[in-house]
C-alpha positions in Angstrom: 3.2 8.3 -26.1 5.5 5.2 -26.3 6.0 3.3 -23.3 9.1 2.4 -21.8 10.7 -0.9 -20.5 13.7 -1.9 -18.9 14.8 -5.2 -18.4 17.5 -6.8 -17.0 16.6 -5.4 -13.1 19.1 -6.6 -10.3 18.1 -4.4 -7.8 15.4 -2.2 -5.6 18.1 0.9 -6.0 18.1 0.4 -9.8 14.2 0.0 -9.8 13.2 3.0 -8.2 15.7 5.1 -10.0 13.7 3.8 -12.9 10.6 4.4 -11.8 12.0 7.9 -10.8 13.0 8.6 -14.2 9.5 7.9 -15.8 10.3 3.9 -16.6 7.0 2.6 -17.3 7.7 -1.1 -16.9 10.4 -3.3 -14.8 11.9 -6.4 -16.2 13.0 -9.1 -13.8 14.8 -12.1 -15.3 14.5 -15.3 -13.9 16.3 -17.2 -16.3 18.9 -18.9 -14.6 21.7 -18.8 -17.0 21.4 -14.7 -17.6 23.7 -12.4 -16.5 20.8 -10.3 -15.5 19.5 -12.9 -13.2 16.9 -11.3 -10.2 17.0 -13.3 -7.6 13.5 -14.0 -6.1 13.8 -12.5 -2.8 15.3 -9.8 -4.3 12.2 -9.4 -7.1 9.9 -9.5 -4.1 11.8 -6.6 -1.9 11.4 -4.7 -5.3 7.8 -5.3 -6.3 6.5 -5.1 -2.5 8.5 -1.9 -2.5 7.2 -0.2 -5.8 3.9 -1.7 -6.7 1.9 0.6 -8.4 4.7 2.6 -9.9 5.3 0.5 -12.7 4.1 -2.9 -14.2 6.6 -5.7 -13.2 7.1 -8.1 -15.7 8.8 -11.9 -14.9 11.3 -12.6 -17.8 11.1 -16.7 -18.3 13.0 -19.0 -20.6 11.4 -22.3 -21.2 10.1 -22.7 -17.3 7.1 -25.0 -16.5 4.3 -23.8 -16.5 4.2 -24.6 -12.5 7.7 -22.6 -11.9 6.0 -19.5 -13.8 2.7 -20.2 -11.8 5.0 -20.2 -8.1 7.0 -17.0 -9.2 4.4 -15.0 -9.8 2.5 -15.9 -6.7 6.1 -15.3 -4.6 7.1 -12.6 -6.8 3.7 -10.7 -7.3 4.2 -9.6 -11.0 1.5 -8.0 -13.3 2.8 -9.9 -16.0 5.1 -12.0 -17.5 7.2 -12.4 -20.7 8.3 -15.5 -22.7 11.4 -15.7 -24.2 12.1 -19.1 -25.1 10.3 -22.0 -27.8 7.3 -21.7 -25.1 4.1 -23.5 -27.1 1.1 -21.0 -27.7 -0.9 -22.8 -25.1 1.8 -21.9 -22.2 1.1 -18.1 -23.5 -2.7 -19.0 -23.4 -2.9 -19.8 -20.0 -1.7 -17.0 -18.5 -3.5 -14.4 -20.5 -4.3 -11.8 -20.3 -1.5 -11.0 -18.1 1.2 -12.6 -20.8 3.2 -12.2 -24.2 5.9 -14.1 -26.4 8.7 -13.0 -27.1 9.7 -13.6 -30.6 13.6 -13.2 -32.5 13.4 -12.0 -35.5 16.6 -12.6 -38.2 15.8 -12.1 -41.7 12.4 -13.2 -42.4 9.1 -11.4 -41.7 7.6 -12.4 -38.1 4.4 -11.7 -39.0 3.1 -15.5 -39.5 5.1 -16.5 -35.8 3.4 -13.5 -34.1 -0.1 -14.8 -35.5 0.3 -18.8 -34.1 0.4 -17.0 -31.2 -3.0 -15.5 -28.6 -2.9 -12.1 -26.8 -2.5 -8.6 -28.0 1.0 -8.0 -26.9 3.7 -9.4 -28.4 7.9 -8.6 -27.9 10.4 -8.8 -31.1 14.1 -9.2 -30.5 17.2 -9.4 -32.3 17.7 -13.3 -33.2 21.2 -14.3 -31.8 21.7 -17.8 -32.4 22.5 -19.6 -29.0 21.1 -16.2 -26.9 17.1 -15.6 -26.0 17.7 -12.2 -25.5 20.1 -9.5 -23.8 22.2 -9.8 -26.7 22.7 -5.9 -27.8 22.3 -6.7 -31.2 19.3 -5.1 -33.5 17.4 -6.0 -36.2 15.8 -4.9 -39.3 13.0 -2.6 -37.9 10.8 -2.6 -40.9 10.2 -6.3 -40.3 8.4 -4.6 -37.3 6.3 -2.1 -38.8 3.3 -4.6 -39.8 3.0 -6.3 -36.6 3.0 -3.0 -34.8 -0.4 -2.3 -37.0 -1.8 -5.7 -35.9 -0.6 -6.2 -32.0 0.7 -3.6 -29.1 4.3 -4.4 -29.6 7.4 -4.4 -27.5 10.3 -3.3 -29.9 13.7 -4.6 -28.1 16.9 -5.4 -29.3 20.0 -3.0 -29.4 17.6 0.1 -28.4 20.1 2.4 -26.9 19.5 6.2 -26.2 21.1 7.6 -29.8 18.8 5.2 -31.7 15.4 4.6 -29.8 14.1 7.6 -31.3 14.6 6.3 -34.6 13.5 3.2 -33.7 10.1 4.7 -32.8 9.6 6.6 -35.8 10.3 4.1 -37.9 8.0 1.1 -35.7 5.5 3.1 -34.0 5.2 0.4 -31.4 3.5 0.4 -27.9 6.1 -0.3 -26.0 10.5 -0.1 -26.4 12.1 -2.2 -24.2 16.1 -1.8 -23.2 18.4 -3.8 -20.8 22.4 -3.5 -22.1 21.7 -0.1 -23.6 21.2 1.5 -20.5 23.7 -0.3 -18.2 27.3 0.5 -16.6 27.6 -2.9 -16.5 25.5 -6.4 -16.8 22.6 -5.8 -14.3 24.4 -2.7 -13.4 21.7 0.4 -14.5 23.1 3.4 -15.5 21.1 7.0 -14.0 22.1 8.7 -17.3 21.5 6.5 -19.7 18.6 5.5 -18.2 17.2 9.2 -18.4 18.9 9.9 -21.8 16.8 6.6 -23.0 13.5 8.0 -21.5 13.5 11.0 -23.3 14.6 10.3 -26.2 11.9 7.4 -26.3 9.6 10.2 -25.8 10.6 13.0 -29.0 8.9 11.0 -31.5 
């Protein structure tokens, strides 16, 4: 069964619902410039609050390697997720508690996802100027081969009338949703959030 992921957490109300509604995994965002930004006393009331209910994963955007280091100690995450031009050796030393995220536009990602270590790996709609959060989708065929090679986070777009789809046509490990279940940005939606859940979970 797939997993499930949402990103994009503001808050220990929208967290639990979450984790109430069968969310597998919590994104926090720590990149400053997001609309989805957790703040990290906030992202320590949640994990403290839930830990061992879901995996908590810190959402970075080309932060030192000493900035990632302090959050997670603060913080307490299980994990964290790369979503800038982070090097393959930033990814390598925090295995094997880490993953790239990688954009995909109109080209195969296959050779990116191989320059970089770990067996997880996170494909996202490429919006030029945006790391992520963007809404927008991509072709999810491009996807189907790296699923066979890594456990893959599909994001981009996923909302709950096309996740399904998405995960017949993928097969990934993981789908991963922030706008697409939201009332507004950083703002989680109960019913979306359920309606997402589910029909992650048809296929």
């Amino acid at each position: 069964m797939v997993h499930v992921k949402v990103c994009g957490v503001t808050s220990l109300d929208d967290a639990s619902m979450c984790v109430d509604l069968g969310v597998d995994a919590i994104g926090l965002n720590f990149w400053p410039r997001s609309v989805r930004r957790c703040e990290l006393d906030v992202a320590h009331t949640i994990v403290s609050a839930l830990r061992g209910k879901a995996l908590f994963v810190g959402v970075f955007v080309d932060a030192s390697e000493a900035e990632i280091a302090r959050t997670i100690e603060q913080v307490g995450l299980d994990c964290v997720q790369l979503h800038g031009d982070e090097p393959p050796s930033l990814v390598e030393r925090f295995l094997p508690h880490a993953y790239k995220a990688l954009r995909v536009a109109g080209d195969s990602p296959l050779a990116r996802v191989r320059s970089y270590p770990g067996d997880h790996v996170l494909l996202d709609a490429y919006v030029a100027g945006m790391p992520g959060g963007t809404g927008a989708t991509f072709d999810w065929s491009l996807a189907r081969e790296v699923a066979l090679e890594r456990k893959l986070t599909l994001a981009g777009g996923l909302v709950p009338s096309n996740v399904a789809e998405a995960v017949r046509v993928v097969r990934p490990y993981c789908v991963d949703t922030a706008s697409g279940v939201e009332s507004s940005p950083g703002v989680k939606d109960r019913e979306l959030v359920m309606r997402f859940v589910e029909a992650a979970r048809l296929v």
